[in-house]
Predicted model as a PDB file, atoms N, CA, C, CB and O in Angstrom, pLDDT in the B-factor column:
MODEL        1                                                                  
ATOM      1  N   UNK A   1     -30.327  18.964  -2.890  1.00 52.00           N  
ATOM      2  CA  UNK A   1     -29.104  19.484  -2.309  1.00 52.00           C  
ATOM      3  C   UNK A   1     -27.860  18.801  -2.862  1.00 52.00           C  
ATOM      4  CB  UNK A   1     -29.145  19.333  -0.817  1.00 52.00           C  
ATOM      5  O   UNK A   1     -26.730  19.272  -2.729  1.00 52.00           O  
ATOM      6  N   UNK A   2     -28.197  17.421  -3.623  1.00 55.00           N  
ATOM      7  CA  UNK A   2     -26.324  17.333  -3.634  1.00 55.00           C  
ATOM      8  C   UNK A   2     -26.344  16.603  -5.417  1.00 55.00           C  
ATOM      9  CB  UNK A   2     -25.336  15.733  -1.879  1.00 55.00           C  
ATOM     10  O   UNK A   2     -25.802  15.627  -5.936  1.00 55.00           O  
ATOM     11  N   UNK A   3     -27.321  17.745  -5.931  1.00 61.00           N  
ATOM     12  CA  UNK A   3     -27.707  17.564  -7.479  1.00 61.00           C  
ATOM     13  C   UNK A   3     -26.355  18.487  -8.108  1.00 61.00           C  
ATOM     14  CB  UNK A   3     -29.556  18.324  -7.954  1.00 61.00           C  
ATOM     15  O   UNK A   3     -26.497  18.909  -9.255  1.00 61.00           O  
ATOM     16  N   UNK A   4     -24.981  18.823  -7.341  1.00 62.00           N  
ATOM     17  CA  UNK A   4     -24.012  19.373  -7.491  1.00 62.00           C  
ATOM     18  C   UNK A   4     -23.989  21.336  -7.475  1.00 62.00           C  
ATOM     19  CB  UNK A   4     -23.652  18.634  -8.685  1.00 62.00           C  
ATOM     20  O   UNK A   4     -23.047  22.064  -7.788  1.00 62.00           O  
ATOM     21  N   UNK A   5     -24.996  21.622  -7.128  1.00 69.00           N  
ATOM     22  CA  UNK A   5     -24.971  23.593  -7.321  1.00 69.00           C  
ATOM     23  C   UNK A   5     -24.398  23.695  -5.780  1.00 69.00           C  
ATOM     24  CB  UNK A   5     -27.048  24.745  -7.606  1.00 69.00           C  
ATOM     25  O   UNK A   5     -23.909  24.772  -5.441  1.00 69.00           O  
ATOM     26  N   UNK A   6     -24.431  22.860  -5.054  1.00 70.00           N  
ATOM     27  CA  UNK A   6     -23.808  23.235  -3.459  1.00 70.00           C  
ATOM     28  C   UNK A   6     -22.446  22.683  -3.183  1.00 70.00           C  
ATOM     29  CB  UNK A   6     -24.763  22.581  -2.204  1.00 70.00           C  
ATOM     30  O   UNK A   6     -22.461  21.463  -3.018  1.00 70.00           O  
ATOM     31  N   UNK A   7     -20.827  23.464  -3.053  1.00 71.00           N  
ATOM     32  CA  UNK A   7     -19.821  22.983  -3.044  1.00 71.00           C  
ATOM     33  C   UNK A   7     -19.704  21.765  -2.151  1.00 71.00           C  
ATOM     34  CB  UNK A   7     -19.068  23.892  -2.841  1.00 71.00           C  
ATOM     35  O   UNK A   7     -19.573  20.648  -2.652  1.00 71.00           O  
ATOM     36  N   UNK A   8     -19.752  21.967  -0.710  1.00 72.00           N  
ATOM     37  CA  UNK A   8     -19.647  21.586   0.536  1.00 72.00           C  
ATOM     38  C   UNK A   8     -20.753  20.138   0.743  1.00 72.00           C  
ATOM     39  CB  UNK A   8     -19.995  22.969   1.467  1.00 72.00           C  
ATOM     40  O   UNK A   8     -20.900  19.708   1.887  1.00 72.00           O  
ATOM     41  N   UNK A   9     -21.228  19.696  -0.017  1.00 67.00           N  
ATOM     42  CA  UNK A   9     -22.459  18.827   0.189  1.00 67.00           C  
ATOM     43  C   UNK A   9     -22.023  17.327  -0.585  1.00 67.00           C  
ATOM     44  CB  UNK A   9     -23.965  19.648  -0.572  1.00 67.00           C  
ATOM     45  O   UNK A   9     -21.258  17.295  -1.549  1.00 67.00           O  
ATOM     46  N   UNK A  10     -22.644  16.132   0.013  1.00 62.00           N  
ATOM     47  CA  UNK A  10     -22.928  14.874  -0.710  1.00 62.00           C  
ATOM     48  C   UNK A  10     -24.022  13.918   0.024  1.00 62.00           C  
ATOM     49  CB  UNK A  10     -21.557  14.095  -0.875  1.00 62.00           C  
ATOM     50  O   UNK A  10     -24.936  14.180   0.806  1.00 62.00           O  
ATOM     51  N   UNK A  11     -23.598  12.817  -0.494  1.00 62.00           N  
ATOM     52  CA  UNK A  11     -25.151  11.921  -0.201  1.00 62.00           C  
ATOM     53  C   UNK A  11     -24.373  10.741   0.315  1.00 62.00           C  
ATOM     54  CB  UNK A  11     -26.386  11.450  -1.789  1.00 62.00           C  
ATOM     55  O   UNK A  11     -23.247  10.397  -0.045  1.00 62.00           O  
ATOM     56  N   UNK A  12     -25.028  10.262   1.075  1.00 69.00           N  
ATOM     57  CA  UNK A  12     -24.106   9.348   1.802  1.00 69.00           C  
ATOM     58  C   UNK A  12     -25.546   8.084   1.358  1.00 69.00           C  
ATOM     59  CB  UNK A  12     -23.575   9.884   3.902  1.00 69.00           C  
ATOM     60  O   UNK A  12     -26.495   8.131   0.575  1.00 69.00           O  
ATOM     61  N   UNK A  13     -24.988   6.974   2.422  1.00 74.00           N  
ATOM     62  CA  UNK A  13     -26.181   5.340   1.954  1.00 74.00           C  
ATOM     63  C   UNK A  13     -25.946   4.659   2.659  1.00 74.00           C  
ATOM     64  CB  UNK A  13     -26.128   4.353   0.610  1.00 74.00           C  
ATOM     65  O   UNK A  13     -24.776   4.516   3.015  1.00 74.00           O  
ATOM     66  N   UNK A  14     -27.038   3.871   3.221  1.00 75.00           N  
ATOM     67  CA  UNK A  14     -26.964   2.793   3.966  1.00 75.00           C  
ATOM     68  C   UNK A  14     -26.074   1.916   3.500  1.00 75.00           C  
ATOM     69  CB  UNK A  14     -28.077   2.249   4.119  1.00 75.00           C  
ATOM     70  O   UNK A  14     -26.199   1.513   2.343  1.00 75.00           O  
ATOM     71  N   UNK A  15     -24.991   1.453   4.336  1.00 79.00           N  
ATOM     72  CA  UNK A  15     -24.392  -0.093   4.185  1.00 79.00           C  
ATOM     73  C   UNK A  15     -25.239  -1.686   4.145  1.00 79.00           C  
ATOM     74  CB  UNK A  15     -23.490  -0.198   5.440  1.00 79.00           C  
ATOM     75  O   UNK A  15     -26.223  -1.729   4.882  1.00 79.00           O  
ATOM     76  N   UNK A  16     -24.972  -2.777   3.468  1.00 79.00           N  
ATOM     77  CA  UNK A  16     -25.981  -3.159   3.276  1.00 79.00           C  
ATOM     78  C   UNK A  16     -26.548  -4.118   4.627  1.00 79.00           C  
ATOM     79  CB  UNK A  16     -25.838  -3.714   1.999  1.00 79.00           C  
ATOM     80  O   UNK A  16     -27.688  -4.556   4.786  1.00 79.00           O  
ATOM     81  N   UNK A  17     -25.485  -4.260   5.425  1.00 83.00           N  
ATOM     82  CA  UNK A  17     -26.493  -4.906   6.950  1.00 83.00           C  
ATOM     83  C   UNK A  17     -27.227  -3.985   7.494  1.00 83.00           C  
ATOM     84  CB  UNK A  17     -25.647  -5.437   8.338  1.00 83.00           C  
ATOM     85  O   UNK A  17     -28.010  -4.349   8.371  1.00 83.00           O  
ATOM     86  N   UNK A  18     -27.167  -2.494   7.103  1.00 86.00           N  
ATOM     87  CA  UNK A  18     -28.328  -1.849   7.716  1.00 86.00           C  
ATOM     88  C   UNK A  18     -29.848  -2.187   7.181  1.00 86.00           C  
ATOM     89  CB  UNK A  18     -28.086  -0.395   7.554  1.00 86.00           C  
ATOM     90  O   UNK A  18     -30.914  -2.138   7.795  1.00 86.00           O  
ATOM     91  N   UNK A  19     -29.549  -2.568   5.741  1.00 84.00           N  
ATOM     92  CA  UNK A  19     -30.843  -2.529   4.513  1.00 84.00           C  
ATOM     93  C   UNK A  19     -31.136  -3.949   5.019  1.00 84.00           C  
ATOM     94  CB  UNK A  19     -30.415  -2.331   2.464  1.00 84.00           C  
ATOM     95  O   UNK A  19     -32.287  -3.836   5.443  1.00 84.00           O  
ATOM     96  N   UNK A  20     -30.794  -5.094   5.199  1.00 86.00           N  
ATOM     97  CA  UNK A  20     -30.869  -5.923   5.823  1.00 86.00           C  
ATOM     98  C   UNK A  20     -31.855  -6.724   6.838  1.00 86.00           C  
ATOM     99  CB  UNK A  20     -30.180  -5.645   6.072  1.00 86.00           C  
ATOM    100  O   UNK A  20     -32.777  -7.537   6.906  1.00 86.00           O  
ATOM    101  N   UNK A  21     -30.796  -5.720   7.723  1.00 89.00           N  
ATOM    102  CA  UNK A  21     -31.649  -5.390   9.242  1.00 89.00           C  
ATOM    103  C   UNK A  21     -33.029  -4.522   8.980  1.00 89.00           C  
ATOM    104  CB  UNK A  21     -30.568  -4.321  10.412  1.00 89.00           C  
ATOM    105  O   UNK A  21     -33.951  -5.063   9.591  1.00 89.00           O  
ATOM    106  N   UNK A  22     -33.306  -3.770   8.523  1.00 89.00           N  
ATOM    107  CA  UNK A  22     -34.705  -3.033   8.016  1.00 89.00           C  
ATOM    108  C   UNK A  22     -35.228  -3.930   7.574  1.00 89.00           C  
ATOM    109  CB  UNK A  22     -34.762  -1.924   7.012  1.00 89.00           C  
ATOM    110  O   UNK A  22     -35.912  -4.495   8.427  1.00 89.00           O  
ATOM    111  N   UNK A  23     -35.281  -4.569   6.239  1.00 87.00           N  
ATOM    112  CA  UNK A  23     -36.153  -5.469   5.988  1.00 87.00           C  
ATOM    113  C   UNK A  23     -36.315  -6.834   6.535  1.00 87.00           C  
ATOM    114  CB  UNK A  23     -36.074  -5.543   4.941  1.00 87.00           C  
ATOM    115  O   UNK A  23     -37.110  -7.597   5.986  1.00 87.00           O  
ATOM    116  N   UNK A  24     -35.639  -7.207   7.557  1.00 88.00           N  
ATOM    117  CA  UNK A  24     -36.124  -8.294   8.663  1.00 88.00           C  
ATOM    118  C   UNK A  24     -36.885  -7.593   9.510  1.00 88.00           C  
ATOM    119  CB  UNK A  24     -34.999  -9.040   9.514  1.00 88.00           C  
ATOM    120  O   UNK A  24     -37.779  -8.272  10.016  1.00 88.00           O  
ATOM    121  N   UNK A  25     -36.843  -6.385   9.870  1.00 91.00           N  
ATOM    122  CA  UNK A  25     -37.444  -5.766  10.583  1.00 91.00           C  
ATOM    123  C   UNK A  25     -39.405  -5.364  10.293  1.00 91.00           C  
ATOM    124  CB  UNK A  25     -36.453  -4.717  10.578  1.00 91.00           C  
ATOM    125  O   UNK A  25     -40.390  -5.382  11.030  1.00 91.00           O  
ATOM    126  N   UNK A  26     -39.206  -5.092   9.064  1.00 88.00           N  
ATOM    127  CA  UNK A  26     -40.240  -5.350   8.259  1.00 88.00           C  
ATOM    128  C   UNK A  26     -41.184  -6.321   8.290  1.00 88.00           C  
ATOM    129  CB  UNK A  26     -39.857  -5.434   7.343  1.00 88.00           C  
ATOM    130  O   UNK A  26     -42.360  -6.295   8.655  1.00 88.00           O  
ATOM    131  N   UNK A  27     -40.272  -7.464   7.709  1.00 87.00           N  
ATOM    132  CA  UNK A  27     -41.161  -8.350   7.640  1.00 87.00           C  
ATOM    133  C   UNK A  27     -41.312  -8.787   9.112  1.00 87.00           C  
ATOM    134  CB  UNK A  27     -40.806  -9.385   6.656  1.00 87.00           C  
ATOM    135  O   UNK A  27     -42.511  -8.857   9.383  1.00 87.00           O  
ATOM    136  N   UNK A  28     -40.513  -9.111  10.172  1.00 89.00           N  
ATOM    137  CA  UNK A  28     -40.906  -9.710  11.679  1.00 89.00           C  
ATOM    138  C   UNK A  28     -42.770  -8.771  11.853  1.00 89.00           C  
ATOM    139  CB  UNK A  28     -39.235  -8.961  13.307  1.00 89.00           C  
ATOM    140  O   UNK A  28     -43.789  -9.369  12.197  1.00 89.00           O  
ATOM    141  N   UNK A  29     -42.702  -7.247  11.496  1.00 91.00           N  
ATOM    142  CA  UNK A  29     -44.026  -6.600  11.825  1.00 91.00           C  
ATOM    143  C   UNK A  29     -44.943  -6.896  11.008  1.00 91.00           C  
ATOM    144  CB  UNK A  29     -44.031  -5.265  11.879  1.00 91.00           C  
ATOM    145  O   UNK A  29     -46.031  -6.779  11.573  1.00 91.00           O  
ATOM    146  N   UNK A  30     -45.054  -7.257   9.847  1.00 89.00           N  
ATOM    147  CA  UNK A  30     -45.821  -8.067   8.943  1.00 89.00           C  
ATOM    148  C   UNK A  30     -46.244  -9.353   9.223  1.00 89.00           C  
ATOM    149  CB  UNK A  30     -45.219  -8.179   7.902  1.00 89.00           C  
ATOM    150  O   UNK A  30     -47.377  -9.716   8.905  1.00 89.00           O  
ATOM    151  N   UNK A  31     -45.328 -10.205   9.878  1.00 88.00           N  
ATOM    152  CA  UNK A  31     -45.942 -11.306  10.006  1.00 88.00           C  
ATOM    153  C   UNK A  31     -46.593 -11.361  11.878  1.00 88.00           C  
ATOM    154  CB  UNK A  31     -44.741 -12.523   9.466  1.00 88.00           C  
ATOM    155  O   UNK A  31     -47.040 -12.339  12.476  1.00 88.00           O  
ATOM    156  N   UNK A  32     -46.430 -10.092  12.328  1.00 93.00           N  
ATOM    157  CA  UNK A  32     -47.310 -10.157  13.558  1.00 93.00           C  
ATOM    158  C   UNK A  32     -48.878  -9.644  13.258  1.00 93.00           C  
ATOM    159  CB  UNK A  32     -46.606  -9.194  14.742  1.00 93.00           C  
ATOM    160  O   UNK A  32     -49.973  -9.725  13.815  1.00 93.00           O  
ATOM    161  N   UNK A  33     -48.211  -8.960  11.814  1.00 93.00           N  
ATOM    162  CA  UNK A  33     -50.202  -8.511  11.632  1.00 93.00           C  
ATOM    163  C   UNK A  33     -50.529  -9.856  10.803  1.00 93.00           C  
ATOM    164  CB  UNK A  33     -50.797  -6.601  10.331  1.00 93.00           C  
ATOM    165  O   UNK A  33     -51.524 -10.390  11.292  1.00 93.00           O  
ATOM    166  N   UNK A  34     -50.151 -10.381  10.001  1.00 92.00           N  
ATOM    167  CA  UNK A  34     -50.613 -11.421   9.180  1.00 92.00           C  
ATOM    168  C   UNK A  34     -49.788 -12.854   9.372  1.00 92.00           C  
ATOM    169  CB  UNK A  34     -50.520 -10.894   7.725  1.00 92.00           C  
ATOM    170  O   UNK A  34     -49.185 -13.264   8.380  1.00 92.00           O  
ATOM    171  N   UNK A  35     -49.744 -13.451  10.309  1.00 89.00           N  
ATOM    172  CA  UNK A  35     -48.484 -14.715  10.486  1.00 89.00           C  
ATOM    173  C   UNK A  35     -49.028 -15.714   9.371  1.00 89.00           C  
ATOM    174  CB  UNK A  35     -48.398 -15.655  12.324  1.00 89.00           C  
ATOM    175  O   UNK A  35     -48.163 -16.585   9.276  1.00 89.00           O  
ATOM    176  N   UNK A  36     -49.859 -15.935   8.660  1.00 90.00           N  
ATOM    177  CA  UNK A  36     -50.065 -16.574   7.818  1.00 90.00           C  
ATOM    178  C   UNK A  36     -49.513 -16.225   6.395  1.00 90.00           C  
ATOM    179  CB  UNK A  36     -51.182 -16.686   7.945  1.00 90.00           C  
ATOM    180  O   UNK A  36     -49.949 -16.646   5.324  1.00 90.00           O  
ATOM    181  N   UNK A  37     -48.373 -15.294   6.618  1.00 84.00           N  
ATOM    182  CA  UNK A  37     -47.638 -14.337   5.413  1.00 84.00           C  
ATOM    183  C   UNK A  37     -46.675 -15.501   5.527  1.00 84.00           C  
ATOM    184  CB  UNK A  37     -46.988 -12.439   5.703  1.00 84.00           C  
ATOM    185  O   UNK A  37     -46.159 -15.617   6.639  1.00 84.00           O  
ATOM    186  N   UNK A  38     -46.249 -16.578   4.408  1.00 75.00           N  
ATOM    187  CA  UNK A  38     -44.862 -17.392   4.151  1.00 75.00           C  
ATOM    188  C   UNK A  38     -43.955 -17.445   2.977  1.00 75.00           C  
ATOM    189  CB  UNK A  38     -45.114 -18.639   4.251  1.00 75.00           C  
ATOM    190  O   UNK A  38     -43.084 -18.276   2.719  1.00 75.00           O  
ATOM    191  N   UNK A  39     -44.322 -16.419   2.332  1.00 78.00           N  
ATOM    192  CA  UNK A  39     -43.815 -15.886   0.945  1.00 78.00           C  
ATOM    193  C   UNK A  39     -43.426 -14.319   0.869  1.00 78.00           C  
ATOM    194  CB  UNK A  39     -44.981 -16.140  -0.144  1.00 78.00           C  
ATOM    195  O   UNK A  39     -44.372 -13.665   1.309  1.00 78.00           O  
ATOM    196  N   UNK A  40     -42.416 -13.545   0.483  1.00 77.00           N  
ATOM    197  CA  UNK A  40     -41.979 -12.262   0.244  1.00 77.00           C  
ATOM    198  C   UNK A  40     -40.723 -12.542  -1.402  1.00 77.00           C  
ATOM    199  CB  UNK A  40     -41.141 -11.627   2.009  1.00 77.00           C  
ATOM    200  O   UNK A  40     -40.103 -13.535  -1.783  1.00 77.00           O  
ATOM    201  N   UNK A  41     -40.799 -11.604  -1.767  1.00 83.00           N  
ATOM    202  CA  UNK A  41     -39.972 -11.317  -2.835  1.00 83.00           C  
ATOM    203  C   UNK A  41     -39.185  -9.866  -2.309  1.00 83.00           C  
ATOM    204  CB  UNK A  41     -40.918 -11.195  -4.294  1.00 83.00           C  
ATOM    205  O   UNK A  41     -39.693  -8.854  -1.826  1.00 83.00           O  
ATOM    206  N   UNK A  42     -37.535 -10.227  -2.645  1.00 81.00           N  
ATOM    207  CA  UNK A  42     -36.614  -8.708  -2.509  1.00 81.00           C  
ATOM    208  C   UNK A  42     -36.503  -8.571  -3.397  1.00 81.00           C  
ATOM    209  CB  UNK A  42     -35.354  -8.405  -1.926  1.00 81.00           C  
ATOM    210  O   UNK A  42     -36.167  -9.587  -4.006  1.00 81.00           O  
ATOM    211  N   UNK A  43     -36.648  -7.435  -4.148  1.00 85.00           N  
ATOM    212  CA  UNK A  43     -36.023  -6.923  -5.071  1.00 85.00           C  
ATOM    213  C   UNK A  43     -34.511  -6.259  -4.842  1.00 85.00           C  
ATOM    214  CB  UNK A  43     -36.912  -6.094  -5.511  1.00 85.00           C  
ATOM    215  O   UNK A  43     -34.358  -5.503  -3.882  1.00 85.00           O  
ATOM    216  N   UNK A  44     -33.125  -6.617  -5.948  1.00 83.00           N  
ATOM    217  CA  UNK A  44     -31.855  -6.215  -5.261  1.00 83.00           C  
ATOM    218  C   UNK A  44     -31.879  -5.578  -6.948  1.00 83.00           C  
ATOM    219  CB  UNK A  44     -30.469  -7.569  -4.436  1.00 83.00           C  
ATOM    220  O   UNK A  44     -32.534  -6.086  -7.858  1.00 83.00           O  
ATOM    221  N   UNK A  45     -31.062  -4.446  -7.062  1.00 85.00           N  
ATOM    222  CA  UNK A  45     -30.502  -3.533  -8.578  1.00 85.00           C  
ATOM    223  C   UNK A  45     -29.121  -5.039  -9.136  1.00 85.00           C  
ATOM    224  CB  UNK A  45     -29.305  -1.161  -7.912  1.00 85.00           C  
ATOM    225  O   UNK A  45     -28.571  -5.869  -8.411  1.00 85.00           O  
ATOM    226  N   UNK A  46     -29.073  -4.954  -9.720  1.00 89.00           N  
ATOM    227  CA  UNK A  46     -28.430  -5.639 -10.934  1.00 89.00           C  
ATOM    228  C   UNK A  46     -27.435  -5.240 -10.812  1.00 89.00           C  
ATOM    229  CB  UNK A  46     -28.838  -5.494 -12.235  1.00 89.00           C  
ATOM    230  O   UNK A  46     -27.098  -4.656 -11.843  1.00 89.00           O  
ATOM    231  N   UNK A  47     -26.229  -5.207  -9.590  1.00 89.00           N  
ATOM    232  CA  UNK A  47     -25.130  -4.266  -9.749  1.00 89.00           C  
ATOM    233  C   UNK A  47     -24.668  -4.861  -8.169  1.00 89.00           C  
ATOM    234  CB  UNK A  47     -25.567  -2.356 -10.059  1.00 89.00           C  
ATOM    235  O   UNK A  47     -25.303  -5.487  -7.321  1.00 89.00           O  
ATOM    236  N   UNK A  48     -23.126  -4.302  -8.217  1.00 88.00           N  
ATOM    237  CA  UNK A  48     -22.078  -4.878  -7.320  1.00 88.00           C  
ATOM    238  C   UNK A  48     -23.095  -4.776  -5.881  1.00 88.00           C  
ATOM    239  CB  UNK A  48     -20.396  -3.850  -7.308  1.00 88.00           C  
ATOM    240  O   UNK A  48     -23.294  -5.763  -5.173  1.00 88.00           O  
ATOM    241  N   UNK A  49     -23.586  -3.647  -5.644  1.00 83.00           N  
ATOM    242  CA  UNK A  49     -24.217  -3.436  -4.598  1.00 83.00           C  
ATOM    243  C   UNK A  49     -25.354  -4.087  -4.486  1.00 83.00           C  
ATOM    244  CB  UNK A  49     -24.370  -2.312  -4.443  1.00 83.00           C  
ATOM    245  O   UNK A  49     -25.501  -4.724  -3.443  1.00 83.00           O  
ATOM    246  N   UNK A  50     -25.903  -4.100  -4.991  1.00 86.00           N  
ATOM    247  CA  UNK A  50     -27.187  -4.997  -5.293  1.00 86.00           C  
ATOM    248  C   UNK A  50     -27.033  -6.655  -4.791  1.00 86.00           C  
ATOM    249  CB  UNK A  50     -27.445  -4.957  -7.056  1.00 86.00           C  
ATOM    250  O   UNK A  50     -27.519  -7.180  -3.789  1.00 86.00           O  
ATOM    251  N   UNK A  51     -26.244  -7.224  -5.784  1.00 90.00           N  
ATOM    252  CA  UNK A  51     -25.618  -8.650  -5.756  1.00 90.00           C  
ATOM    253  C   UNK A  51     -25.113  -8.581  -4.088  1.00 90.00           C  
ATOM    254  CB  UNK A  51     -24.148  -8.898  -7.087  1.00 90.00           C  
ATOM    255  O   UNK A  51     -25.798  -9.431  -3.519  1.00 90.00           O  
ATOM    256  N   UNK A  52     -24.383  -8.052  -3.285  1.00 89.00           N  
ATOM    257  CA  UNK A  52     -23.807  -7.939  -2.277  1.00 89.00           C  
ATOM    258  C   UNK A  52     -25.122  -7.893  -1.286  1.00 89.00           C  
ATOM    259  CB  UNK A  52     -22.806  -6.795  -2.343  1.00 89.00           C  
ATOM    260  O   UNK A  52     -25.139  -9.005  -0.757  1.00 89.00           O  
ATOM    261  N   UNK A  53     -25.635  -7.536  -1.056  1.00 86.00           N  
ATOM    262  CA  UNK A  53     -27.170  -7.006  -0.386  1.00 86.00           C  
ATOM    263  C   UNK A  53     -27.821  -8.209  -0.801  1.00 86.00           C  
ATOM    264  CB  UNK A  53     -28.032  -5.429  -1.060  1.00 86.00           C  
ATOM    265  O   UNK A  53     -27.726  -8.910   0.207  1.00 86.00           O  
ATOM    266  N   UNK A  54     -28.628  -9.103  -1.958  1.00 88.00           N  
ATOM    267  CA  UNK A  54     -28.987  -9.744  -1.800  1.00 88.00           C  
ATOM    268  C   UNK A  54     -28.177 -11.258  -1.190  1.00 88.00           C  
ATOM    269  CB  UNK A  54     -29.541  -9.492  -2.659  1.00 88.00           C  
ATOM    270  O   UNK A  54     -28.879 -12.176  -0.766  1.00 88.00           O  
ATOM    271  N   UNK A  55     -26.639 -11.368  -1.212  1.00 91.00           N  
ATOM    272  CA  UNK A  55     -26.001 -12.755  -0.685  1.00 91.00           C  
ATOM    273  C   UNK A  55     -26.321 -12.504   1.002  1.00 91.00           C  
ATOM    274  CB  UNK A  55     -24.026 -12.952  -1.132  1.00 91.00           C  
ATOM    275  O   UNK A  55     -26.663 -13.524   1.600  1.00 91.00           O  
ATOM    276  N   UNK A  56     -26.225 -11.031   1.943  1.00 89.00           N  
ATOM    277  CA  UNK A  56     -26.511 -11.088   3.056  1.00 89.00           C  
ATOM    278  C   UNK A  56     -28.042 -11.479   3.273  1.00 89.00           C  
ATOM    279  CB  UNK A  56     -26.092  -9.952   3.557  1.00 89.00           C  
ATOM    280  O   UNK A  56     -28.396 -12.030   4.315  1.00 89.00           O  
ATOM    281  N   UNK A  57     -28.797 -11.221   2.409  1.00 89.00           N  
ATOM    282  CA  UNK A  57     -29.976 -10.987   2.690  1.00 89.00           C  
ATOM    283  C   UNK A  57     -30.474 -12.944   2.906  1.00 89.00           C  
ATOM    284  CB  UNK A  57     -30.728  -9.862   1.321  1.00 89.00           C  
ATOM    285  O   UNK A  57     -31.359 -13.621   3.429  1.00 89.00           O  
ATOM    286  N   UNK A  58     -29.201 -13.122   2.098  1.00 89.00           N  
ATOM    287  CA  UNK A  58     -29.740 -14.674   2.194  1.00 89.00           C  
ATOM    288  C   UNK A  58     -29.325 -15.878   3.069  1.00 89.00           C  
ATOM    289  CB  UNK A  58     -29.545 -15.202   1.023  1.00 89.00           C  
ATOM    290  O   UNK A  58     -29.803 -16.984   3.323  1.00 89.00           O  
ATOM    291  N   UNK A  59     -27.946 -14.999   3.507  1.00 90.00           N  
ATOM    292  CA  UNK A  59     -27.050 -15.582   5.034  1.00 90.00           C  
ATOM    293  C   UNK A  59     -28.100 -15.142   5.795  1.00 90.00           C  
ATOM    294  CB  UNK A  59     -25.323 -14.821   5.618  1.00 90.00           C  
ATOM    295  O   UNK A  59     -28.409 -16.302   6.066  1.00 90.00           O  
ATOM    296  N   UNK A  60     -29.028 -14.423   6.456  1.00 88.00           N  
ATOM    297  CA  UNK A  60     -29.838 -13.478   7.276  1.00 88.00           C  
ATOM    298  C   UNK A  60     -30.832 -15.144   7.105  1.00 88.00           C  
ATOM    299  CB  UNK A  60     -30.464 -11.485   6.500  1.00 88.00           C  
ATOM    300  O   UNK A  60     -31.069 -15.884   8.060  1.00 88.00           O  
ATOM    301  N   UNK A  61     -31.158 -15.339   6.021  1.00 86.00           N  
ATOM    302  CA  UNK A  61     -32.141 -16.030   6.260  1.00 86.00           C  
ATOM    303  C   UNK A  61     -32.629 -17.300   6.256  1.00 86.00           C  
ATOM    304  CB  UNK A  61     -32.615 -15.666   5.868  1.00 86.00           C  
ATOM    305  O   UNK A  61     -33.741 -17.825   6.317  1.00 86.00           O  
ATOM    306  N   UNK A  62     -30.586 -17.937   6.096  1.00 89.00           N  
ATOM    307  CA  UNK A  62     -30.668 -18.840   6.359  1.00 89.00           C  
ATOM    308  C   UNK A  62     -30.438 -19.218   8.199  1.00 89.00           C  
ATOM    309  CB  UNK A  62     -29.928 -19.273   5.373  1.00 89.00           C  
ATOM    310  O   UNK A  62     -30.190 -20.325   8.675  1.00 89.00           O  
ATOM    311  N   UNK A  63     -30.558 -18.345   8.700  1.00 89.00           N  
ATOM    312  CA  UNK A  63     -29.744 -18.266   9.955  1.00 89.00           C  
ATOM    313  C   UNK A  63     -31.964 -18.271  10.637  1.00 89.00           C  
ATOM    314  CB  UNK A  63     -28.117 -16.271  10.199  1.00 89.00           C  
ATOM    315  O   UNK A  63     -32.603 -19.031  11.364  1.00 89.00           O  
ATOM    316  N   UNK A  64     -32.084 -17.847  10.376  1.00 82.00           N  
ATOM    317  CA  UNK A  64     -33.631 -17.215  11.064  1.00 82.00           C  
ATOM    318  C   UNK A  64     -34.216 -18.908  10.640  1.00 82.00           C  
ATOM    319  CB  UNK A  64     -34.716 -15.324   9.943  1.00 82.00           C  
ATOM    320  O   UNK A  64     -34.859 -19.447  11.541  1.00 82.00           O  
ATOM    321  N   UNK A  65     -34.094 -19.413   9.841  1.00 74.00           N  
ATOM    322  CA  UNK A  65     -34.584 -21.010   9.492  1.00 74.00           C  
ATOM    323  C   UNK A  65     -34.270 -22.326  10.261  1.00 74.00           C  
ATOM    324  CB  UNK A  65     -34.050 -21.360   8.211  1.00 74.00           C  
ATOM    325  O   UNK A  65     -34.733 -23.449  10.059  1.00 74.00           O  
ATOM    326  N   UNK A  66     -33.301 -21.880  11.262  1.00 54.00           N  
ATOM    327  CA  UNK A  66     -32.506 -22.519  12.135  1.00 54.00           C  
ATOM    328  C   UNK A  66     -33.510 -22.662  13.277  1.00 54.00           C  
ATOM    329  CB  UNK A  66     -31.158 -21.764  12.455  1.00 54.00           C  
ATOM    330  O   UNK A  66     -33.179 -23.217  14.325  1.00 54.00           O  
TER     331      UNK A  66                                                      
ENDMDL                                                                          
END                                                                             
């Protein structure tokens, strides 16, 4: 739908404390099936948005270490 043939249409995106919040969310249910889980890798794109998303991702987790 918003591959441009429809005038009226676009694509909107999560902001990145939503993407954030999902993947704490994630992992909190991961480590109730497996609490012996103490390692994860994020992958963030190489780009303004990306870089931005991973610095919250890392305020997020320094705060949960507390």
């Amino acid at each position: 739908m918003t591959n441009g043939s429809l005038k009226w249409t676009w694509s909107t995106t999560l902001i990145d404390s939503d993407y954030v919040t999902g993947i704490f969310r994630a992992l909190d249910m991961i480590r109730e099936v497996n609490p012996k889980l103490t390692k994860v890798a994020v992958l963030c794109p190489d780009n303004e948005y990306g870089i931005e998303m991973g610095k919250q991702l890392k305020v997020e987790l320094a705060k949960r270490r507390i």
